[in-house]
N, C-alpha and C positions, 0 to 999 in steps of 0.2 A: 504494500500500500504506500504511495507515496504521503511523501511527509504534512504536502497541501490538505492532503486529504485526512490525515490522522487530526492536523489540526485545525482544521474544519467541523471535524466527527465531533474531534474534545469541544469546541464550542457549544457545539447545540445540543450537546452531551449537559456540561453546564448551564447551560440557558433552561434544558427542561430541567434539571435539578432545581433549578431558582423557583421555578415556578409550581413546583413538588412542593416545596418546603414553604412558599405563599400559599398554596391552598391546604394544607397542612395548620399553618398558625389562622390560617381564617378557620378552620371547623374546630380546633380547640378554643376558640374566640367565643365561636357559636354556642358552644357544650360546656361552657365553665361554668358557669347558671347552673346550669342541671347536675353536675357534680359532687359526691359530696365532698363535706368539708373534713370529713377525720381521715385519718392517714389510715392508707390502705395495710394489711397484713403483710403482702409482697410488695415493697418498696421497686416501682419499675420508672422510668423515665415517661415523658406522655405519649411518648410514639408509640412505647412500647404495651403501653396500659391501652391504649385506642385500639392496635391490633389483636392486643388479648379481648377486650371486649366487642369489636365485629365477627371476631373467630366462634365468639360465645351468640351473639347474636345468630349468625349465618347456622350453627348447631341447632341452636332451637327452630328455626326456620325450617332447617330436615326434618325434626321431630315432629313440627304440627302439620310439616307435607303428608308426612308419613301415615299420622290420626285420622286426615282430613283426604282420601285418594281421591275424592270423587270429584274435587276441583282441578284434577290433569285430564286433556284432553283424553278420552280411550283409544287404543290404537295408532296411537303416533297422531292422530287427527286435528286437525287447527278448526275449530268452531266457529 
């Protein structure tokens, strides 16, 4: 790969990381409100407590698919 191109790539490599980490500090902006205020059991960083908590979210989302079958289309079918 020529070198134009490696530092090209690292740009906008960069540039979307910037803007990662802007829409990142905007949703823990959004959710600090809702947060509680006592310190968690497992001391994690907020990126990391956000991932642990959509991981737990996305879980429970399986489980009520799981309760609830009859809201997926039957046979692969689009309604």
């Amino acid at each position: 790969m020529a070198e134009g191109d490696l530092t090209e790539n690292m740009q906008r490599l960069s540039e979307e990381n910037a803007r990662m980490k802007e829409t990142l500090e905007e949703i823990e902006r959004a959710i600090a409100p809702f947060l509680e205020k006592r310190k968690s059991s497992q001391p994690r960083k907020f990126e990391d407590q956000l991932l642990h908590d959509v991981r737990n979210i996305l879980n429970e989302l399986g489980l009520l698919r799981a309760l609830m079958p009859d809201d997926e289309p039957e046979n692969g079918q689009v309604q």
